[in-house]
ROSE-4610 file (N, C-alpha, C; in Angstrom, 1 decimal, always signed):
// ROSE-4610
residu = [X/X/X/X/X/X/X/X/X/X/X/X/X/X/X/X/X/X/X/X/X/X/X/X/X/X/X/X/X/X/X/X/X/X/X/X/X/X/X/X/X/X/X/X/X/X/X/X/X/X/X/X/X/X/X/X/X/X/X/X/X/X/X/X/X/X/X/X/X/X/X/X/X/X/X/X/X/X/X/X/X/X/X/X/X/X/X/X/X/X/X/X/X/X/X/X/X/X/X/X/X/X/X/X/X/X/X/X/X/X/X/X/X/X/X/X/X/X/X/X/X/X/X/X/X/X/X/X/X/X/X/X/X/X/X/X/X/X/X/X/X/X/X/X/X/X/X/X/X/X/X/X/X/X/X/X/X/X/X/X/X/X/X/X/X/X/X/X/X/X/X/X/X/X/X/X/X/X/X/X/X/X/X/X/X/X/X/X/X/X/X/X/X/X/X/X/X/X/X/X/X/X/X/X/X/X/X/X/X/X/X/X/X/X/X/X/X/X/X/X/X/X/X/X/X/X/X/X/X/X/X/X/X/X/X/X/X/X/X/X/X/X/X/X/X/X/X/X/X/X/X/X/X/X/X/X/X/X/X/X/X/X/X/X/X/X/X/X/X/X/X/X/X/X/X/X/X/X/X/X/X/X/X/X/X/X/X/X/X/X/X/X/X/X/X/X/X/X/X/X/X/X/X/X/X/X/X/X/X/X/X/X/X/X/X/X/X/X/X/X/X/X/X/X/X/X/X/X/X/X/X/X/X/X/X/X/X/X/X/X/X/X/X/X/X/X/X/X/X/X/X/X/X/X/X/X/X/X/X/X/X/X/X/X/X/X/X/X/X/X/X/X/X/X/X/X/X/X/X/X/X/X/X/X/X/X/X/X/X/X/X/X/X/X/X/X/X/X/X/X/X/X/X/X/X/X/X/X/X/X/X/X/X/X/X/X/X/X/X/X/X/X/X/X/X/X/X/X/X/X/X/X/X/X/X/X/X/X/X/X/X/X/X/X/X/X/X/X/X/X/X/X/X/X/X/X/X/X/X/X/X/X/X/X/X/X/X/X/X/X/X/X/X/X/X/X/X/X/X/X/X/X/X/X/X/X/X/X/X/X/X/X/X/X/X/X/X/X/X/X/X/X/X/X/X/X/X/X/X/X/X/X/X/X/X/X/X/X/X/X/X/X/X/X/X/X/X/X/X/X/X/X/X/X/X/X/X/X/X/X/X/X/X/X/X/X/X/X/X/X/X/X/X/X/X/X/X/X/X/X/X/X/X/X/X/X/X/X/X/X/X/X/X/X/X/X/X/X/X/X/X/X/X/X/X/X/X/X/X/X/X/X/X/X/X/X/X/X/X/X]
num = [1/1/1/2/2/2/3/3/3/4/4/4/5/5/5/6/6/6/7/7/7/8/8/8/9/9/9/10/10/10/11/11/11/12/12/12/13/13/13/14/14/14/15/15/15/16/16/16/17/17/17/18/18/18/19/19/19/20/20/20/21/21/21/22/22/22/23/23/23/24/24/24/25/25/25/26/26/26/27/27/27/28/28/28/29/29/29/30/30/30/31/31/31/32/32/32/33/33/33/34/34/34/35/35/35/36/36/36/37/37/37/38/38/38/39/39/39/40/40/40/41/41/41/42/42/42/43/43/43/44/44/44/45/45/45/46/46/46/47/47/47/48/48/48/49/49/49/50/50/50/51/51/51/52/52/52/53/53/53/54/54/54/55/55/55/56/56/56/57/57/57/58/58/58/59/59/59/60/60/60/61/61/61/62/62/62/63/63/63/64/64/64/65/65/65/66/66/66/67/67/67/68/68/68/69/69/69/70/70/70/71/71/71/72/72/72/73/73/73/74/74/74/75/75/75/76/76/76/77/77/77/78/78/78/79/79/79/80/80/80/81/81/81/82/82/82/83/83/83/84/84/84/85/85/85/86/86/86/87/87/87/88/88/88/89/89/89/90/90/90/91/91/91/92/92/92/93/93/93/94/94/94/95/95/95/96/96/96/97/97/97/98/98/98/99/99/99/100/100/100/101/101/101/102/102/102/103/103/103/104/104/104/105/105/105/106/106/106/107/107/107/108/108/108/109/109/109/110/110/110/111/111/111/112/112/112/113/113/113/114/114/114/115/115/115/116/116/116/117/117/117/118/118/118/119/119/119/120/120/120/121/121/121/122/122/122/123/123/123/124/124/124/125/125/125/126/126/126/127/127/127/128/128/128/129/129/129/130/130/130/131/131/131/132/132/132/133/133/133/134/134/134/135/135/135/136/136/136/137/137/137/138/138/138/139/139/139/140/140/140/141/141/141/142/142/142/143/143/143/144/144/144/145/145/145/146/146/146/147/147/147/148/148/148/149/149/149/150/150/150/151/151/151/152/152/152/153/153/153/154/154/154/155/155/155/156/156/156/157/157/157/158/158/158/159/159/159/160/160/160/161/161/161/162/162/162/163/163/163/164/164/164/165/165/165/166/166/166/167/167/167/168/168/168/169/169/169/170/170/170/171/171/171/172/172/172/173/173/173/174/174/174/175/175/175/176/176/176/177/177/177/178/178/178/179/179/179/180/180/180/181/181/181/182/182/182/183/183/183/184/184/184/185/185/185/186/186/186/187/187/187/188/188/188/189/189/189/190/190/190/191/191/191/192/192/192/193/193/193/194/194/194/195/195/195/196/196/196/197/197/197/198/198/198/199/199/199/200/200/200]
x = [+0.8/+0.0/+0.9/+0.6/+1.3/+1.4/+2.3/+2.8/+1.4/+1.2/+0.5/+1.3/+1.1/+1.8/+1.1/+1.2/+0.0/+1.1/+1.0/+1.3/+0.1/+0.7/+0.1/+0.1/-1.1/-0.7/-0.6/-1.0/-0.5/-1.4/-2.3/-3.0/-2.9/-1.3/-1.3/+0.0/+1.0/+2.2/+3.5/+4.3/+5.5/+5.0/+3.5/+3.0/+2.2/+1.5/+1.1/+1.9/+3.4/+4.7/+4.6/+4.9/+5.5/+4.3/+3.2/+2.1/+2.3/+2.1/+2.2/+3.7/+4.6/+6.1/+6.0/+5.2/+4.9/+3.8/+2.8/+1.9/+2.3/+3.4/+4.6/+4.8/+5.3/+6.7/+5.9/+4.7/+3.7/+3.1/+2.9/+2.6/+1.0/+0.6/-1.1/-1.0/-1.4/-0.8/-3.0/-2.8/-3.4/-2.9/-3.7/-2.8/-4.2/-3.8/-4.7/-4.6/-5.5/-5.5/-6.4/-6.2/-7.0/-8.3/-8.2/-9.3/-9.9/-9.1/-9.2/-10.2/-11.2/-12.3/-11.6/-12.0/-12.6/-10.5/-9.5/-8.4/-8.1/-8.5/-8.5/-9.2/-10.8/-11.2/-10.5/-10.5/-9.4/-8.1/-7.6/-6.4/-6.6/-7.7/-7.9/-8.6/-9.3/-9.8/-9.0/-8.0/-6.5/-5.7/-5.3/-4.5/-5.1/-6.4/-6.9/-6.3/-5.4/-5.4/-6.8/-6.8/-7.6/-7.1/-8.3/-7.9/-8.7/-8.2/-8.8/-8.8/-9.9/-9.9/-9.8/-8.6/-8.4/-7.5/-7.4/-6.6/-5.5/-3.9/-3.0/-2.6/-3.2/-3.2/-3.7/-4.7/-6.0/-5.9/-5.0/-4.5/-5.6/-6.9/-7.8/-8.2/-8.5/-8.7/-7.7/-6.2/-5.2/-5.5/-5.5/-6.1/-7.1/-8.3/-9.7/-9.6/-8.7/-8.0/-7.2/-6.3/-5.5/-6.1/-7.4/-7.9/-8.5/-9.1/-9.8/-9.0/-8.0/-6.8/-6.7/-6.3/-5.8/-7.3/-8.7/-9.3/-10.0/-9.6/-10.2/-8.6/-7.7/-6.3/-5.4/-5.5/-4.5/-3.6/-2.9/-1.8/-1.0/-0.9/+0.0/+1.7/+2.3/+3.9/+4.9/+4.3/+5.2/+4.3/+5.0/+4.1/+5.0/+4.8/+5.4/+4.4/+5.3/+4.8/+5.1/+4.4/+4.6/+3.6/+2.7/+1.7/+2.4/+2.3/+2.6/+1.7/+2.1/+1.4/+2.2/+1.9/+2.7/+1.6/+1.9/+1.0/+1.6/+2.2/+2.9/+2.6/+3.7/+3.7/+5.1/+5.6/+6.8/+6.9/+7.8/+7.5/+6.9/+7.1/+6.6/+5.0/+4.5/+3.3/+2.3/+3.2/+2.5/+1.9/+0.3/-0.4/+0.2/-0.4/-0.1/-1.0/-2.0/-2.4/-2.0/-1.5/-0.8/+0.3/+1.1/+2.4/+2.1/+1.2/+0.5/-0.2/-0.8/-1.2/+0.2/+0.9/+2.2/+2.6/+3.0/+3.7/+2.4/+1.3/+0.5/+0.5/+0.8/+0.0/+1.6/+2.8/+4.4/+5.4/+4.7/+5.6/+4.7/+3.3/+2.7/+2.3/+1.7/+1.1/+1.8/+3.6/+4.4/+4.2/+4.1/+3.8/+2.7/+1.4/-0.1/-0.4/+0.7/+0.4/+1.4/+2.6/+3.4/+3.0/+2.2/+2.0/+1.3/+0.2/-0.9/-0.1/+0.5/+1.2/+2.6/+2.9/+4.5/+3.7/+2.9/+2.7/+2.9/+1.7/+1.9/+2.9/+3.5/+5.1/+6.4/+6.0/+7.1/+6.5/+5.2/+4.9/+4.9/+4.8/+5.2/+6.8/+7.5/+8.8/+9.1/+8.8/+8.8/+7.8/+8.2/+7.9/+8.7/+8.2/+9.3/+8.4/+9.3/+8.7/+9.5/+9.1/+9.5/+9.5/+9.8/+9.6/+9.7/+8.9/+9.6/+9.9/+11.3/+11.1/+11.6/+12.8/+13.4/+14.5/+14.8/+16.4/+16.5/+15.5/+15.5/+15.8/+15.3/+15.2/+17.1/+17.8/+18.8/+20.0/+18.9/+20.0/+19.2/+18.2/+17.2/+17.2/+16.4/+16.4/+16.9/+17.6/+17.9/+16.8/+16.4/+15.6/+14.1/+13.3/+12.3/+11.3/+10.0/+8.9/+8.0/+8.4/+7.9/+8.3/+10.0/+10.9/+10.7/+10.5/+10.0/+9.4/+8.4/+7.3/+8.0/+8.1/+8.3/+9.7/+10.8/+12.3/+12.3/+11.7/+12.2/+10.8/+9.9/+9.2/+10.0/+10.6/+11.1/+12.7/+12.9/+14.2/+14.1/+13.0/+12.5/+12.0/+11.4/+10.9/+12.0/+12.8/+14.7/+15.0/+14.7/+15.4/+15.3/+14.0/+12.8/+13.2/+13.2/+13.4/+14.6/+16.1/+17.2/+17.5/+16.4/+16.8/+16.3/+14.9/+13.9/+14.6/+15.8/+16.4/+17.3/+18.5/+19.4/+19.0/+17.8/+17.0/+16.7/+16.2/+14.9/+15.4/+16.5/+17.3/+17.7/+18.3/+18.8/+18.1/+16.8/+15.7/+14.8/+14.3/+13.6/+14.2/+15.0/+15.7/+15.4/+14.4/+13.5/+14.3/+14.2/+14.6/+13.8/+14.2/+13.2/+14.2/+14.0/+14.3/+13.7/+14.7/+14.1/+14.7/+13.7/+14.2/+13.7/+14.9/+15.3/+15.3/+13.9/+13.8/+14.7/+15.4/+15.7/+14.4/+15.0/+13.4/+13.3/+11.8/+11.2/+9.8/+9.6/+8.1/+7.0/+6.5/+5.1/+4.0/+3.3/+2.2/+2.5/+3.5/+4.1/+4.9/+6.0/+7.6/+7.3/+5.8/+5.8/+5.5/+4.7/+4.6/+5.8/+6.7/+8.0/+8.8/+8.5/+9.3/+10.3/+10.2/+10.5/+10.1/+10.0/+9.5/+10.4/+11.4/+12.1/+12.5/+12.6/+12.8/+14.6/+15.7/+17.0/+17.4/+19.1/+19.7/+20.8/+21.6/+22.3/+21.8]
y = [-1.2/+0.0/+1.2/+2.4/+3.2/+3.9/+5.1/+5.7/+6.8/+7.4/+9.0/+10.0/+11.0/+12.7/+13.9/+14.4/+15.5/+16.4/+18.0/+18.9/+19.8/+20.9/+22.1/+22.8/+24.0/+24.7/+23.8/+22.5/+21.6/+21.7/+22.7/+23.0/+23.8/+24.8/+25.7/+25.7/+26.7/+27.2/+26.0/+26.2/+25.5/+24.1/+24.1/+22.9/+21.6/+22.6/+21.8/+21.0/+21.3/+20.9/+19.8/+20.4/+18.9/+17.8/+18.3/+17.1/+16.5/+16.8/+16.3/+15.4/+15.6/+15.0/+14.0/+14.0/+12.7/+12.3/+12.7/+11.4/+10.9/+10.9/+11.0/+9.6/+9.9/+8.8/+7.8/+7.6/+6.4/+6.7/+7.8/+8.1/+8.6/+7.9/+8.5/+10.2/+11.1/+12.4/+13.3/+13.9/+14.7/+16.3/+16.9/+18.6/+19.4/+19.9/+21.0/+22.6/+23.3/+24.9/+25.5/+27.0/+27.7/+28.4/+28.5/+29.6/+29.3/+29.1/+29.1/+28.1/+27.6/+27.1/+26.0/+27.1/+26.9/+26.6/+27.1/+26.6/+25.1/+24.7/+23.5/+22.5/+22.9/+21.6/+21.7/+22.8/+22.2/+21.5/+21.6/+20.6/+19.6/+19.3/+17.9/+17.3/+17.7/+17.3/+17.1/+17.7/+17.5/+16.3/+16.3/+15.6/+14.1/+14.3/+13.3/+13.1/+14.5/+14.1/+15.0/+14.3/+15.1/+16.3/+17.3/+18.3/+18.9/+19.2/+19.8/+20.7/+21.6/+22.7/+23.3/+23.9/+24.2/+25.2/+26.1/+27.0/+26.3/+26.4/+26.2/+26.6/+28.0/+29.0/+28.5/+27.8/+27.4/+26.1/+25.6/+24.3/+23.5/+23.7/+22.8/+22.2/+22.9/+22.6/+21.7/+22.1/+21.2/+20.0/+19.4/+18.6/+17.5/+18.5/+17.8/+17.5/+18.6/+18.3/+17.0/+17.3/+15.7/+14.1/+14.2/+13.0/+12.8/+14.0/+13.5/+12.7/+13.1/+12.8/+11.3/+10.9/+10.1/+8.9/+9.4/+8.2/+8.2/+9.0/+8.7/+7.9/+8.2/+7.5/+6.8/+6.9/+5.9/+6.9/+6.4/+7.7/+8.3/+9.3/+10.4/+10.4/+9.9/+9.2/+10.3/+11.5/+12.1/+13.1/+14.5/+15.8/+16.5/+18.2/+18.7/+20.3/+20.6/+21.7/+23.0/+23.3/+24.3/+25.8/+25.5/+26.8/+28.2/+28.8/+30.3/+31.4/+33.0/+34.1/+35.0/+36.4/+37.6/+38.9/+39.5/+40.9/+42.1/+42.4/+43.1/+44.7/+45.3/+46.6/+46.8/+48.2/+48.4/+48.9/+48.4/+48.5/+49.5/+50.4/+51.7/+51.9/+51.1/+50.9/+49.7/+48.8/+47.5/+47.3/+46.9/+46.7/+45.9/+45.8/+44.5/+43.6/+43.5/+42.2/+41.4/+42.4/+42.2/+41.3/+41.5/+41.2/+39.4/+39.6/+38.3/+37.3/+37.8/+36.6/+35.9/+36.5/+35.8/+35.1/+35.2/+34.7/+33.6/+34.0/+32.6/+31.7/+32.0/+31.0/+30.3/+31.2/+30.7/+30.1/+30.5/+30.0/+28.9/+29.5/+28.7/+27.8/+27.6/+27.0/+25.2/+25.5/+24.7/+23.4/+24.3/+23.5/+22.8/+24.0/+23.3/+21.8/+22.2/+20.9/+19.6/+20.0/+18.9/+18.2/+18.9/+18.2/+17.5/+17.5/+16.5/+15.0/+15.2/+13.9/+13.4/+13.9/+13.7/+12.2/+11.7/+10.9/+9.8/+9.8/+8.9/+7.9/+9.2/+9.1/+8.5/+8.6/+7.8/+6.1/+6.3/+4.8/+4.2/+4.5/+3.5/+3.3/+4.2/+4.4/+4.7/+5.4/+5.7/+7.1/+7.8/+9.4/+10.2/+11.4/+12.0/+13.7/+14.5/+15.9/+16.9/+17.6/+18.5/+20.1/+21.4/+22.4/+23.3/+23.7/+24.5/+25.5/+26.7/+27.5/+28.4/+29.6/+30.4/+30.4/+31.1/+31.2/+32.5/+33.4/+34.5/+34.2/+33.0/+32.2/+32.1/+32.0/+32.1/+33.3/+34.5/+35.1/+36.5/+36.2/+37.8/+38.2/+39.2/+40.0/+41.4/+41.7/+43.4/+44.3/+45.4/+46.1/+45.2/+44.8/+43.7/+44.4/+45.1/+45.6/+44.9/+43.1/+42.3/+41.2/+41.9/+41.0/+41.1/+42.0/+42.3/+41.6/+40.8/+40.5/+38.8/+39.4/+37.5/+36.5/+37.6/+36.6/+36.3/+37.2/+36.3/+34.5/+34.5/+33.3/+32.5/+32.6/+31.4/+31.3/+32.3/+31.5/+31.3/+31.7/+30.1/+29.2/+28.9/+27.3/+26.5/+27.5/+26.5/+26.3/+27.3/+26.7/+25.9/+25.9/+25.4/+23.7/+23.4/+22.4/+21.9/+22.4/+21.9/+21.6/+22.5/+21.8/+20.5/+20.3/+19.6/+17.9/+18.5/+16.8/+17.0/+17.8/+17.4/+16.8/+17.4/+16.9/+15.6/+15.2/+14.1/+13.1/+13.0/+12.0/+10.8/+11.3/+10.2/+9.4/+10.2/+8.8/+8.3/+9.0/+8.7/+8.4/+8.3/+8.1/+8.3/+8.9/+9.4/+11.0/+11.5/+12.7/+13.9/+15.2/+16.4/+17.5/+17.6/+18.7/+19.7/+20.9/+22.0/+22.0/+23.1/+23.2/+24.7/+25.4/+26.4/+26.7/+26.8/+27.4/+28.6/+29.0/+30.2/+31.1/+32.0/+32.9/+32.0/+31.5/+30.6/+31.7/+31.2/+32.0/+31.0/+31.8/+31.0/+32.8/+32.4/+34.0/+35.0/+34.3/+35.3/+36.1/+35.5/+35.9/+36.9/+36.2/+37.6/+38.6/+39.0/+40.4/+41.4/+40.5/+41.2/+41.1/+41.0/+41.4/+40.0/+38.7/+37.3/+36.8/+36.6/+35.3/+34.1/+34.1/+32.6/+31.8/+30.6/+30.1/+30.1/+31.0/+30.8/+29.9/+29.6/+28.0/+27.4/+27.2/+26.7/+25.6]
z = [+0.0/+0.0/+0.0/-0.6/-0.9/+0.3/+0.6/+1.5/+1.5/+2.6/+2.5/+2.6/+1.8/+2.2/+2.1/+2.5/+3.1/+2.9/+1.8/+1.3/+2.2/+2.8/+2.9/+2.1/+1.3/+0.5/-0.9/-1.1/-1.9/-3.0/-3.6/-4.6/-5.7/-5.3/-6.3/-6.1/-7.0/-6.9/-6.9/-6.0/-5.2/-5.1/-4.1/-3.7/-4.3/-5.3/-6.6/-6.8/-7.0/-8.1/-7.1/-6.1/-4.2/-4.9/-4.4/-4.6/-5.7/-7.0/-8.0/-8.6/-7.7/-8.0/-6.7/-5.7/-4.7/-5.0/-6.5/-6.9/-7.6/-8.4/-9.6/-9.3/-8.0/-7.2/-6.6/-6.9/-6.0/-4.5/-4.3/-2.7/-2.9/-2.3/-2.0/-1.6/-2.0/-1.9/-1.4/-0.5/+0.1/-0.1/-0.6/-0.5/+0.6/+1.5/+1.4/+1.2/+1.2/+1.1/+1.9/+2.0/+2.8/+2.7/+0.9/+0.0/-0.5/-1.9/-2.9/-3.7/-3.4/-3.7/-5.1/-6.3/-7.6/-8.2/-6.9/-7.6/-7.4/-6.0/-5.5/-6.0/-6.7/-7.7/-9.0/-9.6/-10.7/-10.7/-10.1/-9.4/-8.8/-8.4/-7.9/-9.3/-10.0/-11.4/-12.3/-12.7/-13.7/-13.2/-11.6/-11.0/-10.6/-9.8/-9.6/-7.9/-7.1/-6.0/-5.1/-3.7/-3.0/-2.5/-2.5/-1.7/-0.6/+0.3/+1.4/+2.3/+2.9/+3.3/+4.9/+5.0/+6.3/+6.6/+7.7/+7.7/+8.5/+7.9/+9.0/+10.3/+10.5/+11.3/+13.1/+12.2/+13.5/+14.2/+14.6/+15.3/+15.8/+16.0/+15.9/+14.6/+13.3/+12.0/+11.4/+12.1/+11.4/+11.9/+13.4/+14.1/+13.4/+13.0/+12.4/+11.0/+10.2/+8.7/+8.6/+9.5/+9.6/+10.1/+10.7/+10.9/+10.1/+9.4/+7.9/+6.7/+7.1/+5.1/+6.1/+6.9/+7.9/+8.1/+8.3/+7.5/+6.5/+5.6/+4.3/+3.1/+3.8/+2.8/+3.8/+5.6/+6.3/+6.6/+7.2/+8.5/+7.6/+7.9/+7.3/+7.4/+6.7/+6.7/+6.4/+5.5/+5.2/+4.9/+5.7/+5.7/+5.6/+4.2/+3.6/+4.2/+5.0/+5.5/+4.0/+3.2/+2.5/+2.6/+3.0/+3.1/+3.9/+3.0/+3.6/+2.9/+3.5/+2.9/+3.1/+2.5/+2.9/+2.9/+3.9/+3.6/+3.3/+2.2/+1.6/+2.1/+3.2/+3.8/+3.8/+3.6/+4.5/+5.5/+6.7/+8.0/+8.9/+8.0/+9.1/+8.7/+7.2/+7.3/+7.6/+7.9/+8.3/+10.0/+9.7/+10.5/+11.5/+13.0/+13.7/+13.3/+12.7/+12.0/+10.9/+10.1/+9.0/+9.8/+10.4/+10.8/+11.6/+12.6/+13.0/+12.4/+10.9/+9.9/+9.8/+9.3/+8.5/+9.6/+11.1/+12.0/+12.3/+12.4/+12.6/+11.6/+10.3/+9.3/+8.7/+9.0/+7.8/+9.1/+10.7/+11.5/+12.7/+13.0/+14.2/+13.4/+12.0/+11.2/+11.0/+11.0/+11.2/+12.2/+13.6/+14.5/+14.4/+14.2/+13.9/+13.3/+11.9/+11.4/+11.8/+12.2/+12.7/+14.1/+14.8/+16.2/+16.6/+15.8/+16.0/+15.1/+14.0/+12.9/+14.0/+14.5/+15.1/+16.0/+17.3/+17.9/+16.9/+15.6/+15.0/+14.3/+14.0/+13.4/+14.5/+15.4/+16.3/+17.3/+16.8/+17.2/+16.3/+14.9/+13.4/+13.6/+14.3/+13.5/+12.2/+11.8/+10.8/+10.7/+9.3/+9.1/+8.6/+7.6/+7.2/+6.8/+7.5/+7.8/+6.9/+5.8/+4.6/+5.4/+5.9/+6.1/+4.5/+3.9/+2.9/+3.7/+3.5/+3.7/+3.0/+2.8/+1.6/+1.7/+0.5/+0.9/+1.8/+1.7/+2.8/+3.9/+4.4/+6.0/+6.1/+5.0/+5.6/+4.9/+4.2/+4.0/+3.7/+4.7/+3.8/+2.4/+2.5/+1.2/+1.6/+0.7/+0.9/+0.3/+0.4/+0.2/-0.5/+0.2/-0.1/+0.4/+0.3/+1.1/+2.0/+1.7/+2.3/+3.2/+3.1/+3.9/+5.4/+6.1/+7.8/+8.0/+7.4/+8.2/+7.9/+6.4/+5.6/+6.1/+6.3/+6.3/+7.8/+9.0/+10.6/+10.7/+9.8/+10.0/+8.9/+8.3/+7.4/+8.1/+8.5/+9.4/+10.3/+11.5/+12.6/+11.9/+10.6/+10.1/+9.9/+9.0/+8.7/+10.4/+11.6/+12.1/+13.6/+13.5/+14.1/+13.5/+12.3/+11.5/+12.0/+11.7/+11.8/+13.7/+14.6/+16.3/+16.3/+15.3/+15.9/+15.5/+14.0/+14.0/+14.2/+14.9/+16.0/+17.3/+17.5/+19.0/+18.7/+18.1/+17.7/+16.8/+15.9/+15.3/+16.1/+17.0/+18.3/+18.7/+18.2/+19.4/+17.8/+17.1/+16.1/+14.8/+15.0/+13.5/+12.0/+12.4/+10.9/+10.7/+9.1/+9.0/+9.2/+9.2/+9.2/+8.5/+8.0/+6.8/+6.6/+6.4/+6.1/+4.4/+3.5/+1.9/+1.7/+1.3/+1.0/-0.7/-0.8/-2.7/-3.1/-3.7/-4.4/-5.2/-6.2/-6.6/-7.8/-7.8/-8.9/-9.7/-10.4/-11.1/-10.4/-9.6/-9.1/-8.9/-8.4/-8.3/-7.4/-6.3/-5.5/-6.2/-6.7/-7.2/-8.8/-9.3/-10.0/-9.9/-8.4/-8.5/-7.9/-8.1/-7.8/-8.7/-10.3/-11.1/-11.7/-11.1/-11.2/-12.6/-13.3/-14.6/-15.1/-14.6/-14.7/-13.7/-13.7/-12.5/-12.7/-12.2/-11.8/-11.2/-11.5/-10.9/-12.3/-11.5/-12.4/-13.6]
């Protein structure tokens, strides 16, 4: 029986690609999203994977999200934390809400969804935990309108990620990774002037 993996955000963009490259690879694949309705059945209708609706934000939803993918496809083996947002301000104009979406949804959101899957994952032995985060997370952006809010939550996810498998290797021997994209063409990166995906 195939593996499960559960993609945050796994309907559009970055995550689409995740989901679609672990339906690729033989893994029973789950994505969810937060919105986006009418983008999430088209992608489950092209793809043929499920999709599901929940905010990451809200740690009871991830909770009630994750027992749902968990009995309608069987335990969740491998979770690909990707969902994020940005509320594009610069700092001297950015709200405190503005500032607390992004830290709830690109950093609490992390935990949300990792804590309820983690029990499971250490009584199978087995499990395998994806953080997307940026290359910002480990090297900012210089003059970015959206970097304040956006570059200190993706370098707690990098590095929230890299304690949790120094801590947690020794006893669980499963990996946890963090992944560090460069600037790709997805719907974020073009309204900043982006249209190819760079890399050697």
């Amino acid at each position: 029986m195939a593996r499960v993996a559960l993609v945050t955000g796994g309907s559009r963009g970055i995550g689409a690609a995740i989901s679609i490259g672990l339906k690729n690879a033989g893994y029973q694949v789950a994505a969810s999203y937060a919105g986006n309705e009418a983008t999430a059945a088209e992608f489950s209708a092209e793809t043929g994977i499920k999709t599901y609706k929940w905010d990451v934000a809200d740690y009871d939803a991830c909770a009630a999200g994750i027992a749902q993918v968990e009995a309608d496809l069987g335990p969740v083996e491998i979770l690909v934390n990707n969902a994020g947002i940005t509320r594009d301000a610069p700092f001297h104009k950015m709200t405190r809400d503005q500032w607390q979406q992004v830290i709830d949804t690109n950093l609490s959101g992390v935990f949300n969804m990792t804590h309820p899957i983690w029990p499971g994952m250490r009584e199978r032995k087995f499990g395998r935990i994806i953080t997307i985060s940026s290359i910002n997370g480990q090297k900012g952006q210089f003059a970015s309108v959206w970097c304040i809010q956006y570059d200190p939550p993706d370098l707690a996810r990098y590095a929230r990620t890299q304690i949790r498998q120094d801590h947690y290797d020794q006893f669980d021997q499963w990996p946890k990774r963090p992944v560090c994209p460069g600037k790709l063409c997805c719907l974020k990166s073009r309204r900043f002037g982006y249209h190819q995906v760079t890399g050697p």
